[in-house]
C-alpha positions in Angstrom: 103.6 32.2 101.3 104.9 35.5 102.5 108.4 36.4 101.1 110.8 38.3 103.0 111.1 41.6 101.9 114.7 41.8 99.5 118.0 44.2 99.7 116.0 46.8 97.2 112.8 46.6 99.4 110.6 44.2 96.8 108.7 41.5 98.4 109.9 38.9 96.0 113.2 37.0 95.3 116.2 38.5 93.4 116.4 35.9 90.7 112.4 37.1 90.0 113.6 41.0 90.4 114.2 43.0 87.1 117.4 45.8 87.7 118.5 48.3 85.0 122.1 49.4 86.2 123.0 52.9 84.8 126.9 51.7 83.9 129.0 55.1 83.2 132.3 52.9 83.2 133.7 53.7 86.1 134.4 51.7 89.9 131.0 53.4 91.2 128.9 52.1 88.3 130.7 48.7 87.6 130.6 47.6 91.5 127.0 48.1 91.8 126.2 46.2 89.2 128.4 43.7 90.7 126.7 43.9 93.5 123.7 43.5 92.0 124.7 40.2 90.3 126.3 39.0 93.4 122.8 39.3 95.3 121.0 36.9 92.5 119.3 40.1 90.8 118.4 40.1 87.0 120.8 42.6 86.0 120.7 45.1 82.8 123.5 47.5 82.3 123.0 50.8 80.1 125.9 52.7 79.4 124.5 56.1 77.6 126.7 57.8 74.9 126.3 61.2 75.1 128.7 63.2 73.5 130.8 63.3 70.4 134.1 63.1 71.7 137.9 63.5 70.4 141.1 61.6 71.5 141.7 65.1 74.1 138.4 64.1 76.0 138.8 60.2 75.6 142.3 60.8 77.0 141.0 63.5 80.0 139.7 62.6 83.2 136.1 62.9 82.6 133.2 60.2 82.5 131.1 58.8 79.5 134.1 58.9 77.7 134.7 56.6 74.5 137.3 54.7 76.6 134.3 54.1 79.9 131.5 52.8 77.1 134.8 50.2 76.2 135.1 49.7 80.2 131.4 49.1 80.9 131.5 46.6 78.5 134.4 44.7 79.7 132.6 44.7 82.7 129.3 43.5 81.6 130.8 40.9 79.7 132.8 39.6 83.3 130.1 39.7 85.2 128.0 37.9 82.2 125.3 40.7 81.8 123.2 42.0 79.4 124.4 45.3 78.3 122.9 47.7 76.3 124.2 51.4 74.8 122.0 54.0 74.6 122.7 57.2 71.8 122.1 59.8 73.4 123.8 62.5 71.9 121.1 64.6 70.6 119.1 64.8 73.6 122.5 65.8 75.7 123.3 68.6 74.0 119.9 70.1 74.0 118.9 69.5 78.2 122.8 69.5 78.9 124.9 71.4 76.6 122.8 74.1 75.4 121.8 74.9 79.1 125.4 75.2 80.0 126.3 77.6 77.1 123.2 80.0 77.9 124.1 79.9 81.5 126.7 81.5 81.1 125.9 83.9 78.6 123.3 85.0 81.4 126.1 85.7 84.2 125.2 82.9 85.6 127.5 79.5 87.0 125.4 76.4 85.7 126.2 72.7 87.2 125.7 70.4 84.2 125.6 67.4 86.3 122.3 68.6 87.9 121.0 68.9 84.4 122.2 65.6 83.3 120.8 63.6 86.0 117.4 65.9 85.6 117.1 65.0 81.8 118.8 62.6 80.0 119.4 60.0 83.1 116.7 60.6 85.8 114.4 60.9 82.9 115.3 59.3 79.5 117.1 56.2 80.9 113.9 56.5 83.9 111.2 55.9 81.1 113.6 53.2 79.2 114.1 51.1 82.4 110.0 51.2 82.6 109.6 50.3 79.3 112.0 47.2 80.0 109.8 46.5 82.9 112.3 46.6 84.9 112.2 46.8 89.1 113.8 49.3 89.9 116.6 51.5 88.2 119.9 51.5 89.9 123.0 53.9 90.2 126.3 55.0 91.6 125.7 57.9 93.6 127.0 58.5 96.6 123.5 58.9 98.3 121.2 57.1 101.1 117.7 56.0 100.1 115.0 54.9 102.9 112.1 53.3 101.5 108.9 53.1 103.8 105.3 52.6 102.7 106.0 52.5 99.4 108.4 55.6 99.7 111.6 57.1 99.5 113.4 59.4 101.6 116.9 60.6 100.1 120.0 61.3 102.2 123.3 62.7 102.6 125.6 59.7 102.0 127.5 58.0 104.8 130.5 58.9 102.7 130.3 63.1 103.0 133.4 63.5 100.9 132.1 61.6 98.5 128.2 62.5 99.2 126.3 63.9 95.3 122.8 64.5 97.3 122.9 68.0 96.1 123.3 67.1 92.2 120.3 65.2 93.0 117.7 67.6 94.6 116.1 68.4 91.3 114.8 64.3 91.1 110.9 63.8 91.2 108.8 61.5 93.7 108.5 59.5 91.4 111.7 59.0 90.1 113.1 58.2 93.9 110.7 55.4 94.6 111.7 54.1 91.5 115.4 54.7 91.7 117.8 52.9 94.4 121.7 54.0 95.5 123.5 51.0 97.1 126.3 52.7 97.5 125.1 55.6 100.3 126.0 53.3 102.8 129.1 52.7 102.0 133.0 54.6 101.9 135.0 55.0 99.0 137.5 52.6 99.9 134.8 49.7 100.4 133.4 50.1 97.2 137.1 49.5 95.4 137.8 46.6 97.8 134.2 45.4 96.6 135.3 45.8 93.1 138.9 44.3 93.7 136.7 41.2 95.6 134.7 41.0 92.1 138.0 41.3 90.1 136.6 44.2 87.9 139.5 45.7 85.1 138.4 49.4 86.7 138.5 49.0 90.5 141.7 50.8 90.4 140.3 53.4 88.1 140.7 56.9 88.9 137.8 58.8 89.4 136.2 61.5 86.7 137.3 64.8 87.9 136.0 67.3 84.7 132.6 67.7 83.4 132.1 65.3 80.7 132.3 67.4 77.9 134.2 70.1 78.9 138.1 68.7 78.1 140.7 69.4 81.0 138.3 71.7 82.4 138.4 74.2 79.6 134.9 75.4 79.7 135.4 78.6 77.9 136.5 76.3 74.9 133.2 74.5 74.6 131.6 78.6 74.9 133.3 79.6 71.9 132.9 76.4 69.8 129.0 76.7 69.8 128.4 80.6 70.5 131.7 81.7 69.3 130.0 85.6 69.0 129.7 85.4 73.0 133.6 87.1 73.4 132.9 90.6 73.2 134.5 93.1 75.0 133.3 95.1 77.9 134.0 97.2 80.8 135.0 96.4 84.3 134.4 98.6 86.7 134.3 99.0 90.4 131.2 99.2 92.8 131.2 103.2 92.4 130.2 102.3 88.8 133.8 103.7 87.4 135.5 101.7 84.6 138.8 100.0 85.8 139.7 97.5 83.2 138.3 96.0 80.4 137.4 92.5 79.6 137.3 89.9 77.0 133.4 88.1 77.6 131.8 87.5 80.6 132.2 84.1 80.7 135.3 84.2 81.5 133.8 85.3 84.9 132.0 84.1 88.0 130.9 85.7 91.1 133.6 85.6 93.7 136.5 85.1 91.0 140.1 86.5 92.1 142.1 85.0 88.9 142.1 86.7 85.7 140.6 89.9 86.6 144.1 91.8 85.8 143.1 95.0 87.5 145.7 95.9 90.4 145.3 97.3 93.9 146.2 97.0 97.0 143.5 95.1 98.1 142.4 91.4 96.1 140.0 92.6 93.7 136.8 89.7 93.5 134.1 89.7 91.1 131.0 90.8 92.5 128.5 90.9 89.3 128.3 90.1 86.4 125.3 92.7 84.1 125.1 90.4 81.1 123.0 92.8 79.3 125.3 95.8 79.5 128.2 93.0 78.8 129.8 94.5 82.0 131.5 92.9 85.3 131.9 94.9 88.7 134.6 93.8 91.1 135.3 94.7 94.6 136.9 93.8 97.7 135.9 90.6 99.5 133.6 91.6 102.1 131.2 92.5 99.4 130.4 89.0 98.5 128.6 88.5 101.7 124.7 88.0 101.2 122.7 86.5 103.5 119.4 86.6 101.5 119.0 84.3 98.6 115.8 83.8 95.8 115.2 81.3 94.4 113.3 79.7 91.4 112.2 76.4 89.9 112.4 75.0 93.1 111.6 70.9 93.8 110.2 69.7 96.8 110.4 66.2 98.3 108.7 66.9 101.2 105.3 68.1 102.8 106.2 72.0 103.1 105.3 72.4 106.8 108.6 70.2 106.5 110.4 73.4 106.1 108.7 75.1 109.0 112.3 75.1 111.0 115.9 73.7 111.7 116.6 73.7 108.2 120.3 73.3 106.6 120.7 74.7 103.1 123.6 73.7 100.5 124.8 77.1 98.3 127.3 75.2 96.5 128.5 71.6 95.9 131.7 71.7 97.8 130.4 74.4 100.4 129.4 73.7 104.0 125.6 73.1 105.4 124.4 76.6 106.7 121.8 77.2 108.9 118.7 78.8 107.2 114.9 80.0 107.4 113.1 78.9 104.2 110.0 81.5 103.0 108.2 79.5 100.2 105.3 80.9 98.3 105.4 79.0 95.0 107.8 77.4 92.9 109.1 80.2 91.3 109.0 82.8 94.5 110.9 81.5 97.4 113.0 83.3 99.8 116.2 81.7 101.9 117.4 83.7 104.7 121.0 82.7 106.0 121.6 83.0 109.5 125.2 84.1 108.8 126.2 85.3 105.4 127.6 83.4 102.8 130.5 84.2 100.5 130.5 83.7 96.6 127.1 82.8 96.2 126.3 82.9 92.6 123.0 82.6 90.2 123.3 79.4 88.7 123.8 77.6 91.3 121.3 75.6 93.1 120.7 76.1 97.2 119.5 72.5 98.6 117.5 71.8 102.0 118.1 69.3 104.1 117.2 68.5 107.2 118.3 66.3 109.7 116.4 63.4 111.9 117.2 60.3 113.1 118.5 58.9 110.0 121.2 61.6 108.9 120.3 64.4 106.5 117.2 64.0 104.9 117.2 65.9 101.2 114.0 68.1 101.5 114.5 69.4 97.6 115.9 72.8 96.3 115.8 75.1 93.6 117.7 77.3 91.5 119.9 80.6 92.8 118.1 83.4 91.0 119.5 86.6 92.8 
């Protein structure tokens, strides 16, 4: 007997279909699951521990929290789940943490969140929901997924104010046909009235706003508590190379910062680099942040390269616009992005993500990392 295919794309029934939900503790997590449930699935939650942290963080508005693991497993337990914690501490600081610190230390602007979901989540909790034999692995990202032939295509969610395709361009092929996002489909609001409809103790829940370990957004605190000899003084000077301030580390600094720089004139002074080696930041007026060209490194593809050919959209920063761009690839580690109108603020760090777009929305081509 032929079975209709089901809502995750299996050809088998959901009572016979193994899900590992990835439960952070929050209304994203906790409804798919839900949902999950709901549909007849055979439903795992993980909640993964992954920092060490003190009443401040518990108390900030930041996920993985002590309070979310305490929220996942009120939810579990309503929904009458299994639900396992994972420790992941150790591995966090070393993919996450560590990365973050030397980031900056580099003049660069890192985005944890990429390197969470590349390590610890899209690859730890990936191989522990295969060793469970589980289905598939599920999450709360804001993201579509179109499976065909076996695979899966990812897209800009329905939801673009709520869309996290960019945090997500570093995922493998592999990972993606394993991996499924109910909630790309879906707005905001829906997925609390889901939640509400499933009486869940967090569909009211505010959503995380900080990175997870950084509390109330003080990132320079976490700097100096594991690399306290990274404040050193240095110069600031202007774009003719002449010193106009001085400075107290660079990682108080990122390109196209106005705040902070506490050197006057008549014109808003931005930063425009940042040496690291020389310990040194250059400011200037705003018009010098324009860059059209972009290179790029460690760059992951989720598409056939002659993909890239043309009519490609690229992603500078998480909160910034689609731009239209040419895309030069060589290899991996040598690629070349070519704005078709220049871009302000773009900073090394941060990743620029292609996307394209066809008949189904944006499709996520992959990305890399900003190098220059």
């Amino acid at each position: 007997m032929n079975l209709e295919t089901n809502s995750l794309g299996f050809n088998k029934k959901p009572s016979e279909t193994t899900v590992v939900v990835a439960m952070s503790g929050g209304v994203d997590s906790s409804t798919v699951a839900g949902m999950m449930k709901q549909e007849g699935y055979k439903v795992i939650g993980i909640t993964l521990k992954l920092y060490n942290d003190g009443k401040e963080v518990a108390a900030s508005k930041q996920c993985c929290s002590g309070q979310d693991i305490m929220d996942a497993k009120r939810v579990a337990h309503k929904l009458d789940i299994e639900h396992k914690i994972l420790y992941y501490q150790d591995k966090f600081k070393q993919g996450v943490i560590d990365n973050f610190v030397d980031s900056y230390l580099k003049g660069e602007t890192p985005i944890p969140c990429v390197q969470c979901n590349q390590t610890v989540k899209f690859k730890d909790l990936f191989e522990f929901s295969k060793d469970l034999n589980a289905d598939a692995l599920i999450t709360g990202h804001y993201v579509k997924s179109l499976t065909k032939d076996n695979s899966t295509n990812m897209y800009r969610a329905i939801d673009e104010n709520r869309d996290q395709s960019y945090f997500l361009f570093n995922t493998t092929r592999e990972q993606l046909n394993y991996i499924r996002f109910p909630l790309g489909g879906l707005l905001k609001d829906k997925t609390r009235e889901i939640a509400k409809n499933l009486n869940l103790n967090v569909a009211d829940k505010p959503d995380s706003q900080d990175i997870c370990f950084v509390p109330n957004g003080d990132y320079a605190s976490v700097i100096k508590k594991f690399k306290p000899e990274s404040y050193r003084k240095g110069n600031i000077k202007n774009l003719d190379g002449k010193v106009v301030g001085v400075h107290d580390g660079i990682v108080n600094f990122t390109i196209g910062q106005r705040k902070g720089i506490k050197v006057s004139n008549e014109e808003p002074f931005y930063v425009i680099k940042i040496d690291a080696e020389k310990n040194e930041i250059y400011i200037g007026p705003k018009k010098e942040l324009a860059r059209s060209n972009i290179n790029l490194k460690n760059v992951n593809l989720l598409t056939n390269i002659n993909e890239l050919d043309k009519n490609i959209l690229v992603k500078v920063r998480s909160t910034g616009k689609l731009l239209d761009a040419k895309v030069d690839i060589k290899d991996n580690e040598n690629v070349k992005v070519n704005l078709l109108k220049p871009e302000y603020g773009i900073s090394p760090g941060q990743a620029c993500v292609f996307y394209k777009k066809d008949q189904f929305g944006h499709k996520v081509l992959g990305g890399g990392w900003i190098k220059d």
